[in-house]
C-alpha positions as CSV (number, residue, x, y, z in Angstrom):
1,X,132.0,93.0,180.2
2,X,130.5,92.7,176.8
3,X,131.3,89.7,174.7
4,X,131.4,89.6,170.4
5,X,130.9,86.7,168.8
6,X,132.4,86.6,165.3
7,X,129.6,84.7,163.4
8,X,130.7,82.7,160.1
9,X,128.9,82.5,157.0
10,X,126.8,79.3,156.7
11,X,125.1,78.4,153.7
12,X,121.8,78.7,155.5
13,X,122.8,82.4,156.5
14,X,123.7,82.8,152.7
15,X,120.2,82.2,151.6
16,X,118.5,84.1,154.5
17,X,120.7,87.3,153.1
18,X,119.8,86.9,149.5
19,X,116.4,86.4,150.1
20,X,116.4,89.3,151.9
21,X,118.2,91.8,149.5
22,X,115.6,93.7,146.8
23,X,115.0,92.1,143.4
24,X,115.4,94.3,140.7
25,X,112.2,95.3,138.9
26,X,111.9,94.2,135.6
27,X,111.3,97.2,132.8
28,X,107.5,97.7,132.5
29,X,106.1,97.0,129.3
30,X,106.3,100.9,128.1
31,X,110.2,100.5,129.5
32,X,110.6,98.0,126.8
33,X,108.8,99.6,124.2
34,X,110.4,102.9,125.0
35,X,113.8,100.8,124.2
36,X,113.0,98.9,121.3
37,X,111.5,102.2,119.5
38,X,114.6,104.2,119.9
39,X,117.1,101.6,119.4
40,X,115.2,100.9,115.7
41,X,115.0,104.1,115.0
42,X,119.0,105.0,116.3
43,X,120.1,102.0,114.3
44,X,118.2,103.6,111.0
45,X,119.8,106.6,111.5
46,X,123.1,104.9,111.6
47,X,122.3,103.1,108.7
48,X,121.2,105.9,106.8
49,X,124.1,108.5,108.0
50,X,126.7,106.1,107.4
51,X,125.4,105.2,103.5
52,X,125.9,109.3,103.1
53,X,128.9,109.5,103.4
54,X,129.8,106.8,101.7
55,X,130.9,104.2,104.7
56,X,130.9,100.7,103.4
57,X,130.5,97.1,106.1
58,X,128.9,99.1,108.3
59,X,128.9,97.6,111.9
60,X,126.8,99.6,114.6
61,X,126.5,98.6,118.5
62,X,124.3,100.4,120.4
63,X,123.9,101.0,124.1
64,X,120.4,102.4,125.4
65,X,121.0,105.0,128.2
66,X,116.9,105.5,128.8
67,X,115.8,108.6,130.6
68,X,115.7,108.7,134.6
69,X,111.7,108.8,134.4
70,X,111.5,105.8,132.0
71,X,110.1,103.5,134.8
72,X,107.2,106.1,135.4
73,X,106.3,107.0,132.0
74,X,102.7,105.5,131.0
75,X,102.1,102.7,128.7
76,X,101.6,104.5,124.9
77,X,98.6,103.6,122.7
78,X,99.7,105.1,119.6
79,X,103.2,104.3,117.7
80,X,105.7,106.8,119.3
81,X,107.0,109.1,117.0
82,X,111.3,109.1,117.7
83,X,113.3,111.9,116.3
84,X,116.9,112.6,116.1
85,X,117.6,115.4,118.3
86,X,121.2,115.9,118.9
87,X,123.7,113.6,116.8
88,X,127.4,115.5,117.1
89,X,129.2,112.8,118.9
90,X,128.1,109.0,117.9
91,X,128.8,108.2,121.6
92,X,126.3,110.5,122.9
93,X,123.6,110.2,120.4
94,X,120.0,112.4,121.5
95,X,116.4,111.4,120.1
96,X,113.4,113.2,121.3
97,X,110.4,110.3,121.6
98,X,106.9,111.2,121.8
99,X,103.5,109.6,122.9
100,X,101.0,111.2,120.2
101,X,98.3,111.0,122.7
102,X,95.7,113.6,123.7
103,X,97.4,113.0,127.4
104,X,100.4,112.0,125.7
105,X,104.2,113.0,127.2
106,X,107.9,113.6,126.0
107,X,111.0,112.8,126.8
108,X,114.6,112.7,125.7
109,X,116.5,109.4,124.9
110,X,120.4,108.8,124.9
111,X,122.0,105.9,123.1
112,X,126.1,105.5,123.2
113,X,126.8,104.4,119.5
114,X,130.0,102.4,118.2
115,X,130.8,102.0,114.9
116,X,133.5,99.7,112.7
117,X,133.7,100.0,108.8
118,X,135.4,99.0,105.9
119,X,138.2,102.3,105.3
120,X,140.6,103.0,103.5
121,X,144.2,103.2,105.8
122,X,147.5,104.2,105.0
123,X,149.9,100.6,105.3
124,X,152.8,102.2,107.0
125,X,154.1,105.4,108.8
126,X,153.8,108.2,106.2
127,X,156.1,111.9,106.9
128,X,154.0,114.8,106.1
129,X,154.1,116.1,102.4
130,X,154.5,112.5,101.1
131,X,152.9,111.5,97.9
132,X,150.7,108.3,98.4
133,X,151.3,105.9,96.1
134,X,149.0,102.4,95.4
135,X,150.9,100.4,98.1
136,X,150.5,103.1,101.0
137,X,146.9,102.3,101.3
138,X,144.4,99.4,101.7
139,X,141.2,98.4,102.6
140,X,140.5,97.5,106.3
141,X,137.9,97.6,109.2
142,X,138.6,100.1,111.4
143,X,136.7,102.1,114.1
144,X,134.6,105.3,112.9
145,X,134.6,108.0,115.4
146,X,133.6,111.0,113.4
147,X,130.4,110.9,110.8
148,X,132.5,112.6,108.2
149,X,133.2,111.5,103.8
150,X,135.9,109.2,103.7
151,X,137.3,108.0,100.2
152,X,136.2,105.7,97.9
153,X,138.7,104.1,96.2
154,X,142.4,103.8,96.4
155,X,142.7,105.6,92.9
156,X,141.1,108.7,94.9
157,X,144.4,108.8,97.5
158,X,146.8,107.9,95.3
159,X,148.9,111.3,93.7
160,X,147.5,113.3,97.1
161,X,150.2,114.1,99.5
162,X,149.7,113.8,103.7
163,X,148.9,117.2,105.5
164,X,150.7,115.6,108.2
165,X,152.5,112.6,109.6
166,X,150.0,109.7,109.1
167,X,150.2,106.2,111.4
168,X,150.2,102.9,110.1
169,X,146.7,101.4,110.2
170,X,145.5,105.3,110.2
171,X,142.0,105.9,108.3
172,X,142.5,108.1,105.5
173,X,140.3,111.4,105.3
174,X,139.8,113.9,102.6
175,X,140.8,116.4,105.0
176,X,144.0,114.5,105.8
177,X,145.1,114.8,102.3
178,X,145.8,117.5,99.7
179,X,146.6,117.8,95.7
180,X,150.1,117.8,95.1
181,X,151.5,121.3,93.7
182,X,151.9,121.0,90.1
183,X,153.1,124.5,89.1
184,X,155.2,127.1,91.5
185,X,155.5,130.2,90.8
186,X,157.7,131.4,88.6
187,X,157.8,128.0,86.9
188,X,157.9,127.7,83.1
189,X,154.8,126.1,81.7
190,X,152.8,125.1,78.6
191,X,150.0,126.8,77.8
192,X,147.9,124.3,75.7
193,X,145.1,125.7,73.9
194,X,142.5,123.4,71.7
195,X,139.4,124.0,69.6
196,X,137.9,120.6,68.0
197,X,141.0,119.2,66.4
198,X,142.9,122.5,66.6
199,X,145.8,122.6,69.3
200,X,147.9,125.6,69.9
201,X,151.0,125.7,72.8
202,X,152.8,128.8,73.6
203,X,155.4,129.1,76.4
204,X,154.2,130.9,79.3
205,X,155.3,131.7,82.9
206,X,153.1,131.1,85.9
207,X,152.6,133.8,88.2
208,X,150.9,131.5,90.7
209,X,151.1,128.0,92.7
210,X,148.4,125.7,92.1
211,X,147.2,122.2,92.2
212,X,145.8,120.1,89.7
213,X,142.5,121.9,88.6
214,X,143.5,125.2,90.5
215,X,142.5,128.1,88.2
216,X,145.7,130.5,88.3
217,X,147.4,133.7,86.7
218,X,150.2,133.0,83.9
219,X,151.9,135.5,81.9
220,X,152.1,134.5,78.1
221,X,156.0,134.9,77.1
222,X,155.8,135.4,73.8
223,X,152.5,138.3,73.8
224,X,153.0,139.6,77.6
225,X,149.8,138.8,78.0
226,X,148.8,138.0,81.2
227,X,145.4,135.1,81.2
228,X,143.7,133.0,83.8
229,X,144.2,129.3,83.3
230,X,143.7,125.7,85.1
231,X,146.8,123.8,85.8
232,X,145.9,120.2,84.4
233,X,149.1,118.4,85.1
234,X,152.6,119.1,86.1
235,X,154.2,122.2,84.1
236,X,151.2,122.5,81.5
237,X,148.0,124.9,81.8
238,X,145.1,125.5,79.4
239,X,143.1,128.7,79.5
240,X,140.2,129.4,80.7
């Protein structure tokens, strides 16, 4: 008849067990140079793509995710050259990295990006169609998820209307918001027409919608002519 002894953990058993587990290797030298070449050039990039489009307080954190053959990859002699290879999704950034050696090799590099800036956001839940005003938006930090133009300046929100509902705390984007419609169609209007200190109106009729700077068709009531002009505010054009 067999017998089991339950053994307990002692601390000598402890250390016996540790000691026998496998360290982890340590990233060879062209590991660690392999990192610290992509993670400059990623956080340039970031740098640079976030200044385009006009992102202000910029706060990158990167995560390397090196290639499986990192470890095996030969020590480099010459600077490697990084490129950006595949930048669609900031959490899934791509660089090709190169070894300019006669011998040299290639590989392809994956860093996780995440990014905070200074946006614009609306200050409170906004109904689709409304017309922002200066104390529906402020500045705050917020999390970027999409490379894309933001706006500058409150004074560029304010008199655009929401495409949609919009959350409180929501960063604002340009294609978020639209000019408000000025003119209908079938509105009276002004037609305003200048030449140095010269300035002639006329009644006229629109025959289009449009927004402010929108070049549309009006019908001049008094001529029947019919002339192409840019609305410029609410219920007054000037030709074109």
């Amino acid at each position: 008849m067999a017998i089991f002894t339950t053994l307990r953990p002692t601390p000598l058993l402890l250390t016996l067990l540790t000691l026998s587990l496998p360290a982890a290797a340590d990233p060879s030298p062209a590991a660690r140079e392999l990192d610290r070449a992509v993670l400059t050039h990623a956080r340039r990039w970031l740098d640079d793509a976030a200044a385009r489009v006009g992102l202000e307080q910029a706060r990158p954190r990167l995560t390397p995710i090196p290639p499986r053959e990192a470890a095996a990859l030969p020590a480099c002699r010459q600077p490697l050259e990084v490129e950006a290879f595949d930048t669609a999704s900031l959490s899934r950034l791509r660089f090709t990295v190169r070894c300019p050696e006669p011998q040299g090799w290639s590989t392809v590099y994956t860093v996780r990006a995440e990014l905070d800036a200074r946006q614009l956001v609306a200050t409170r839940d906004l109904d689709a169609g409304k017309v922002l005003g200066a104390d529906d938006v402020e500045w705050a930090q917020r999390p970027v998820y999409e490379l894309e133009e933001g706006l500058h300046s409150p004074a560029e929100a304010v008199g655009l209307s929401s495409r949609s509902a919009l959350r409180r705390g929501q960063p604002l984007r340009r294609k978020l918001l639209e000019a408000v419609v000025l003119v209908r169609r079938g509105d009276a209007v002004e037609i305003v027409a200048s030449k140095e200190a010269i300035v002639v109106t006329a009644p006229g009729e629109s025959l289009e919608s449009g927004r402010r700077n929108d070049v549309i068709r009006v019908r001049n009531v008094g001529s029947g002519k019919i002339l192409r002009a840019r609305v410029t505010e609410a219920g007054r054009v000037v030709p074109e």
